[in-house]
PANUZA-649192 format. One record per residue (C-alpha): residue number from 1; residue in one letter; x, z, y. Coordinates in nm, 4 decimals, decimal comma. Example, Ala and Ser with C-alpha at 12.3 -4.5 7.8 and 13.67 -1.06 7.14 Angstrom:
% PANUZA-649192
nr->1 | rest->A | X->1,2300 | Z->0,7800 | Y->-0,4500 .
nr->2 | rest->S | X->1,3670 | Z->0,7140 | Y->-0,1060 .
% end
This chain:
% PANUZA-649192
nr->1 | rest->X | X->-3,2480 | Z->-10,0779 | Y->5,2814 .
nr->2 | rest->X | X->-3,1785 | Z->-9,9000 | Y->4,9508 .
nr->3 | rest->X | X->-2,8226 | Z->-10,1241 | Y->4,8775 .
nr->4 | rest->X | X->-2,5342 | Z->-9,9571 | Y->4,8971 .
nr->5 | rest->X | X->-2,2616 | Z->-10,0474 | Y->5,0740 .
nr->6 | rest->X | X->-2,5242 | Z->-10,0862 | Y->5,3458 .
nr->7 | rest->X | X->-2,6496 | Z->-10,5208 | Y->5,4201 .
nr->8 | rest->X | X->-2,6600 | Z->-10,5371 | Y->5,8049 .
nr->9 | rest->X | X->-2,7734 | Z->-10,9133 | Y->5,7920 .
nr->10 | rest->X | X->-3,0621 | Z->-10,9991 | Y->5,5755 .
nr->11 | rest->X | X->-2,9009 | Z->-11,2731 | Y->5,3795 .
nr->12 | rest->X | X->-3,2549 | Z->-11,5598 | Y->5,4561 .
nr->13 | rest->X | X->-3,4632 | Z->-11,5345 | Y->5,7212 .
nr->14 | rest->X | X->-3,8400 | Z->-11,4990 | Y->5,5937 .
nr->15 | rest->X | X->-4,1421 | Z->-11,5028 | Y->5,8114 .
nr->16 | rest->X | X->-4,3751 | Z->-11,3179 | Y->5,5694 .
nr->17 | rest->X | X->-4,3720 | Z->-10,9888 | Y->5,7382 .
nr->18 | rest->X | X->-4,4910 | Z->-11,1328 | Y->6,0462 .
nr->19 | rest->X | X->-4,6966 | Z->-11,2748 | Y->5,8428 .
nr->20 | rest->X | X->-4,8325 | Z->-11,0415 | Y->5,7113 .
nr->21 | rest->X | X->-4,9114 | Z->-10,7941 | Y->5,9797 .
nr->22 | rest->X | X->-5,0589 | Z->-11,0793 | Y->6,2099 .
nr->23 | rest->X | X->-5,3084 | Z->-11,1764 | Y->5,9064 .
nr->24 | rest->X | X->-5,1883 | Z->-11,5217 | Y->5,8888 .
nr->25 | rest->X | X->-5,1199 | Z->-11,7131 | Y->5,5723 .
nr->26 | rest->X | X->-5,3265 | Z->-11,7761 | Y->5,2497 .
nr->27 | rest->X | X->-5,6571 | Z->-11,6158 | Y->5,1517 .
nr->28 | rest->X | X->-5,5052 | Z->-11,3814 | Y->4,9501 .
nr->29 | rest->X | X->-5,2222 | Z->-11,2223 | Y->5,1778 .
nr->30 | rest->X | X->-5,4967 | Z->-11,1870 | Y->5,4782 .
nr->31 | rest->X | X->-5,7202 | Z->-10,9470 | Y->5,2671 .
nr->32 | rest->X | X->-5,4104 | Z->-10,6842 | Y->5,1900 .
nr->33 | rest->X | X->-5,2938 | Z->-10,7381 | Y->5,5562 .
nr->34 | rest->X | X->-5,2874 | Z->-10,4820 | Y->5,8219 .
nr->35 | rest->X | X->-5,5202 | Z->-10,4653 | Y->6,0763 .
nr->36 | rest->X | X->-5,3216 | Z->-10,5635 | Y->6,3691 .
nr->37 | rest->X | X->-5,5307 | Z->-10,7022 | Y->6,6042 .
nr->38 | rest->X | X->-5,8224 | Z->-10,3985 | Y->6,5349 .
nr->39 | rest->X | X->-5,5154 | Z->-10,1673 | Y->6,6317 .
nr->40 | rest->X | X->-5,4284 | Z->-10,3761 | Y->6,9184 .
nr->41 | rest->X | X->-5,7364 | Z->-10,3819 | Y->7,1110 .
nr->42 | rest->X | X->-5,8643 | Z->-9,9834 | Y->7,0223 .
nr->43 | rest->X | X->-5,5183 | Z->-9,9431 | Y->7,1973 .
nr->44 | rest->X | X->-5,6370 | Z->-10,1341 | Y->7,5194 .
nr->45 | rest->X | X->-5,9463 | Z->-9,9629 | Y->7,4833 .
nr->46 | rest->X | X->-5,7854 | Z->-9,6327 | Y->7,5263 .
nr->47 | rest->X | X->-5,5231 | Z->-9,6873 | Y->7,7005 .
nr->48 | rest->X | X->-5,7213 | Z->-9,9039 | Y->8,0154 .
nr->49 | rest->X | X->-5,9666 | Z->-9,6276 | Y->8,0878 .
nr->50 | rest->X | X->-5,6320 | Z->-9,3422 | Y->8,0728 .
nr->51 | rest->X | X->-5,4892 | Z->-9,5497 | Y->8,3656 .
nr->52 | rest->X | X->-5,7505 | Z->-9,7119 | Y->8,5963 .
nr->53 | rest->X | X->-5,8914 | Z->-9,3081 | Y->8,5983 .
nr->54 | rest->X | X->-5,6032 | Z->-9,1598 | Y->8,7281 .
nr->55 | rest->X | X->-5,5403 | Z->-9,4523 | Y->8,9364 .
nr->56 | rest->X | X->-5,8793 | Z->-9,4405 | Y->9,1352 .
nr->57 | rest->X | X->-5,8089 | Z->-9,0616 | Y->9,1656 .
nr->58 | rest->X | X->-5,5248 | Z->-9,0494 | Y->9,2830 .
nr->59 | rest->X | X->-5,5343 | Z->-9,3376 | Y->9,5546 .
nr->60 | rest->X | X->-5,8891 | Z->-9,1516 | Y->9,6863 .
nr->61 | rest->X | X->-5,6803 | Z->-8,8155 | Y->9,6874 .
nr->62 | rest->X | X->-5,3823 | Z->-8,9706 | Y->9,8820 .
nr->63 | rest->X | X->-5,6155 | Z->-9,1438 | Y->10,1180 .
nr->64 | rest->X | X->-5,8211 | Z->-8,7947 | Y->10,2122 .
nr->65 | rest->X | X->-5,4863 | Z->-8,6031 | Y->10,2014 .
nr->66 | rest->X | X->-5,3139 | Z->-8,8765 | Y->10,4420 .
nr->67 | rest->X | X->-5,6333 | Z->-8,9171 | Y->10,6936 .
nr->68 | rest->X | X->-5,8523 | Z->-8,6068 | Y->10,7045 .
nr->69 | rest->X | X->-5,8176 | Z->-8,2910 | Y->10,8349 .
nr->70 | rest->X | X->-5,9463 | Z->-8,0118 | Y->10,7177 .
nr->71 | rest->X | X->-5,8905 | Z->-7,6321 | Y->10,6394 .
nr->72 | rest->X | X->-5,6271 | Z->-7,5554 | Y->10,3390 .
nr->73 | rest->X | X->-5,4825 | Z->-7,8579 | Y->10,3210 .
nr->74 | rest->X | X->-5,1511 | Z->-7,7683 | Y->10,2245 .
nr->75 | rest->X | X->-5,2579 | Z->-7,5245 | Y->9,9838 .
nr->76 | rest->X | X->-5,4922 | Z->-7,7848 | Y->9,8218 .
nr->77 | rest->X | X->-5,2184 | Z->-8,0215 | Y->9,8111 .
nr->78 | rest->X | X->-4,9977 | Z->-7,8001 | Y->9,6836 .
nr->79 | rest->X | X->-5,2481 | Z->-7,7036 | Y->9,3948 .
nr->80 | rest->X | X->-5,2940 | Z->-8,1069 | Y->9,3599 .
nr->81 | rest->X | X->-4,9002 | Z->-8,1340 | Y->9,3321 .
nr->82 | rest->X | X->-4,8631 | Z->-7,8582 | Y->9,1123 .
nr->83 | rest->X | X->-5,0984 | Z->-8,0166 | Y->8,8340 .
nr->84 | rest->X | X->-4,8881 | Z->-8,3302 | Y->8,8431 .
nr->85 | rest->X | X->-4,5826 | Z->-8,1720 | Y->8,7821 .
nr->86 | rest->X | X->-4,6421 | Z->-7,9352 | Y->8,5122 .
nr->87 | rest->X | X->-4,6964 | Z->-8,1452 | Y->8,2104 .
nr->88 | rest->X | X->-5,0001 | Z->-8,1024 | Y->8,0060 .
nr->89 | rest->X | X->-4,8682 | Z->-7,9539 | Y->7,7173 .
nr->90 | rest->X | X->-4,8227 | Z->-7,6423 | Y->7,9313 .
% end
């Protein structure tokens, strides 16, 4: 990274990065290795309940918009739309 002129192709192939950050290897390179797998799964762990929510939401929200009828609909599902589209940072 720091050569100059710049090395495109490492010139061996190691697999001690890998390695590394999977915690593999001898006693000594697992205790300095990055927590991979920890970081992995609180990952899942966020990221599962931030899609089945909206998911189960939405699909009960498209089924009352799509079969019931009732008064303010369209501005409801206007409102509904208008969330979606303005992103949350707004």
């Amino acid at each position: 990274m720091f050569t100059f002129p710049i090395q495109w192709i490492p010139p061996a192939f190691t697999t001690q990065p890998y390695e590394r950050v999977l915690g593999v290897g001898n006693l000594i390179s697992a205790s300095r290795s990055v927590p991979f797998w920890r970081a992995y799964l609180n990952s899942f762990f966020v990221t599962l309940p931030g899609v089945i929510g909206p998911l189960i939401t939405s699909v009960l929200a498209g089924y009352a918009f799509a079969r019931l009828r009732f008064p303010g609909k369209r501005v409801v599902f206007l409102l509904y739309l208008g969330t979606m589209i303005i992103p949350e940072q707004v």
